[in-house]
N, C-alpha and C positions, 0 to 999 in steps of 0.2 A: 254963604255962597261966594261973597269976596275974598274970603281967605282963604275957600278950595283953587278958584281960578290964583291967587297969589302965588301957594303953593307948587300949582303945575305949572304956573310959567317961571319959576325958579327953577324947579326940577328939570324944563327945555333947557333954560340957558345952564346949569350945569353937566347934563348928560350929553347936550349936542355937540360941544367940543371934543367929548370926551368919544362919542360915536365914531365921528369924523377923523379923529387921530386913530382908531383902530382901524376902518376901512383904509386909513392910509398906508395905514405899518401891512397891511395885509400884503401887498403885493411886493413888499420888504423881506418877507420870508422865502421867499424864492433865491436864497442867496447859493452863492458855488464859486469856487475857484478848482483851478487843479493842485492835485497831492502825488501826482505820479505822472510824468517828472515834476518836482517838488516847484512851485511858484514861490516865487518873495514874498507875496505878502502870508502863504503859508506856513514855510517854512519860519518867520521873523512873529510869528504868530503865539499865543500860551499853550496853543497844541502842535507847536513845530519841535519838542523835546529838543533836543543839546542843540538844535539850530539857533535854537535863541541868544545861545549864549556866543555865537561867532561874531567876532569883529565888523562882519557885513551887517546883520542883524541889529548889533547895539549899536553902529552909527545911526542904521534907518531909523530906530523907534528914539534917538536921540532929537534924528530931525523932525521926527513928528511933534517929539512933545509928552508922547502918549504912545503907551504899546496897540500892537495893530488886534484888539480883541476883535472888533468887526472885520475879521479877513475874510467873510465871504458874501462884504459889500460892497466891492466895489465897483459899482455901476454907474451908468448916467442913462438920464431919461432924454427919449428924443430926438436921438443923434437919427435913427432912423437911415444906416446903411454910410452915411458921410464921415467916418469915422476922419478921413485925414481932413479935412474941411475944420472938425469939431476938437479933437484931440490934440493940442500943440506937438510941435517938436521938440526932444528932452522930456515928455510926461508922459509916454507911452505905456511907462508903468503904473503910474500914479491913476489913469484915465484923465491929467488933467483937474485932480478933486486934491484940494489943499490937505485934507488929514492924510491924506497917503503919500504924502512928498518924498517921505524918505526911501521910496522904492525906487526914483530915480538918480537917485547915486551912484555916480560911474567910476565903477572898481572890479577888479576882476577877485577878487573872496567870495564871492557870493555861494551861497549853497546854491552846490549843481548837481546834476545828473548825468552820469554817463553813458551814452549811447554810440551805435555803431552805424556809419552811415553806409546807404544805400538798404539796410535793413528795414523790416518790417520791426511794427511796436503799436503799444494801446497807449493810449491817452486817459489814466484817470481821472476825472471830472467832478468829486465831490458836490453835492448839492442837496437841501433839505426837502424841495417840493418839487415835483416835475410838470417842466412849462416846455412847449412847443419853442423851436427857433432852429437856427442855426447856427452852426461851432465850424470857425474859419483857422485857421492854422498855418504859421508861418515861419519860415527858418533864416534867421540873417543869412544876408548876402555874403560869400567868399569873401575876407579881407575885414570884414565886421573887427571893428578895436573896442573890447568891453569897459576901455576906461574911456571912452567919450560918451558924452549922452546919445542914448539911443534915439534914431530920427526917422521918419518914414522909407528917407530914401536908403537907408540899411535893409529894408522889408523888399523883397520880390513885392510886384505889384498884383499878382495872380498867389491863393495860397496853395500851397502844396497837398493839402488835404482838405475837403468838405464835409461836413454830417449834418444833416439836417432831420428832424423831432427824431434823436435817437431813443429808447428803452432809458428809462432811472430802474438800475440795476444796483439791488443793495445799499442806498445811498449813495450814488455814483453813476455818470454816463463813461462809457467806456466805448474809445471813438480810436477805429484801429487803420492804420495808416503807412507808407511806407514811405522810410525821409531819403532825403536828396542824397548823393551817391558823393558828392564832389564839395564836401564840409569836412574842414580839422581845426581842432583846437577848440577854444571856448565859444558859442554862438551861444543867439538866444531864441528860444520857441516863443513865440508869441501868439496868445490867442484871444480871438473873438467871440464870445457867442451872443449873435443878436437874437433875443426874447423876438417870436412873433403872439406872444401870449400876455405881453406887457409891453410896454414903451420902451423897456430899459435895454441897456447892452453892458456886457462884461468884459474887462480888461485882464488880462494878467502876462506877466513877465514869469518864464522858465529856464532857468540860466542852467544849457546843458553843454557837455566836454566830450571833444570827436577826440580817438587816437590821430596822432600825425601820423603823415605816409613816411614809410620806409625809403631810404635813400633806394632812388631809381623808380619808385612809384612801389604801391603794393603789389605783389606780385610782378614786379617788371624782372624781367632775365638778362643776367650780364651776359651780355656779347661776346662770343668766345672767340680766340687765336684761328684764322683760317690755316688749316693745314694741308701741306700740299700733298696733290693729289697721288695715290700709292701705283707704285711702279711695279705692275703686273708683266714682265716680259710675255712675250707671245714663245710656244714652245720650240717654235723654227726659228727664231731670232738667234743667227749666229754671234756667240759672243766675240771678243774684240780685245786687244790689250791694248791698244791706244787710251792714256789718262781723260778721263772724265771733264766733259769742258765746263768752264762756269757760265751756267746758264741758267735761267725760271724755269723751276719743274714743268711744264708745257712745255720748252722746248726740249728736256730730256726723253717725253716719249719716241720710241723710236718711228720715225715715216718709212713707207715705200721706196723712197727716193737717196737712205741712207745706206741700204746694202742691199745687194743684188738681187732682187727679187722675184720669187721664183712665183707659178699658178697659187699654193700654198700659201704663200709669205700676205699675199696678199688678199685674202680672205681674212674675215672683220675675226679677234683671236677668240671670239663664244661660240665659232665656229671650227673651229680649229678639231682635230681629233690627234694625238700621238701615232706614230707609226706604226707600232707595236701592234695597237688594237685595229687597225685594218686589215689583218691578216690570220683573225680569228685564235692571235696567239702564236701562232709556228712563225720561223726563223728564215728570214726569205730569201737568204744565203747559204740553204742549204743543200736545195736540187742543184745549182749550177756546180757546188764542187763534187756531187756526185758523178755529174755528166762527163763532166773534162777529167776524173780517175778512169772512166771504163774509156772513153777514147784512147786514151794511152798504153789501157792493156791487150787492146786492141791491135794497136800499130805494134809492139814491139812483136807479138804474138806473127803477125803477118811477115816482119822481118826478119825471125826467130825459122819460119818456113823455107824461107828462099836463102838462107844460108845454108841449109842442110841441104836442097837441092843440087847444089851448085857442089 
């Protein structure tokens, strides 16, 4: 009887530790980082393929010590929403947790992503078990310099996009969102997701590349030559041979007040009609020299009388 009780309380003190270390490691599986756009510590990761092998990569896994196999652990327990409170400045990447120091290394090499701002895009999310929270999402501030350590006050204080217990889809949350309109050059997406299904919260660093705007802004239109305004004479406007004065096109249109102006002349010229067509075409010089021929045949005809009287 003593050596059964012996027995099972060796079998407690060996199993209980060993219990206790699995309920712990449990809620360790819940790990995720993004893969689209690529994060540092995935991309600098044994499944981040030729990223591994970039200059950015093998300084970071230098400064660790250790390549980043756990890249989709990087969490901390606790923080409980105070992320700027708990997370220094300069280890945004890191969360602040010594084995991942080398993700805050200020260099612009990094594996990045290229996206188009003001555009709509998904956020891949990588993750092995799905847990309830929230995924907060943020885009440096205009003027962001990627070779200084990154610090809160680089972050908008509001994020740009929210998702909260999205779908694990395929191994993956995909969290679709549209970025800021008014970003060029290198920034960095930074995201959040606080576990409301554990203690923990997730960090990662996503080093992505705006095109620069085009001289004059995108889409901006070069301003053209004003040219002066076209010189439509009005059809009654009697021409002139007096030279041409030098003067701004505005003073070349002819006024009222420049030549003698008749009921016509002074009617607005979209009014105006040609002479021609007021008279349904015929020639309005035509009855009068018929009249003044028969008067004449007239008279001579009567003259022509009273001489032979006589």
């Amino acid at each position: 009887m003593t050596a059964h009780r012996t027995a099972t309380a060796a079998a407690v003190a060996v199993g209980l530790p060993l219990l206790l270390t699995a309920l712990a490691a449990g809620p360790a599986q819940a790990h995720g980082a993004p893969t689209d756009p690529v994060s540092r510590v995935a991309a600098c990761s044994p499944m981040g393929g030729g990223n591994t092998r970039t200059a950015a990569c093998a300084a970071a896994i230098a400064a660790n010590g250790a390549p980043f196999t756990a890249w989709d652990n990087l969490r901390v327990a606790g923080v409980n929403g105070h992320d700027r409170e708990v997370i220094p400045d300069g280890q945004l990447c890191s969360g602040g947790l010594p084995e991942y120091k080398g993700l805050d290394l200020a260099r612009a090499d990094w594996p990045s992503t290229s996206l188009t701002p003001g555009a709509s895009f998904t956020l891949m999310y990588s993750s092995t078990i799905p847990h309830t929270g929230t995924f907060k999402l943020y885009l440096t501030k205009p003027g962001y310099d990627p070779k200084q350590p990154l610090k809160w006050s680089d972050l908008p204080t509001q994020p740009f996009a929210t998702a909260t217990d999205p779908a694990l889809v395929n191994g993956a949350y995909r969290i679709k969102a549209t970025l800021p309109s008014n970003r060029t050059g290198r920034q960095m997406l930074y995201t959040i997701w606080q576990n409301s299904s554990t203690s923990d919260t997730y960090y990662s660093c996503s080093d992505v590349v705006f095109p620069a705007k085009k001289a004059g802004g995108a889409g901006a239109a070069t301003p053209a030559a004003s040219a002066p305004a076209r010189q439509t004479p009005s059809p009654t406007t009697p021409k002139t041979s007096a030279p041409p004065k030098t003067t701004s096109p505005a003073e070349q249109t002819p006024t009222p007040t420049q030549t003698s102006p008749s009921p016509a002349q002074e009617t607005a010229p979209d009014d105006l009609t040609p002479v021609a067509d007021s008279n349904s075409g015929g020639n309005s010089g035509l009855p009068l020299v018929a009249g003044g021929a028969a008067a004449l045949l007239l008279a001579a005809g009567i003259g022509f009388t009273v001489w032979r009287r006589r």
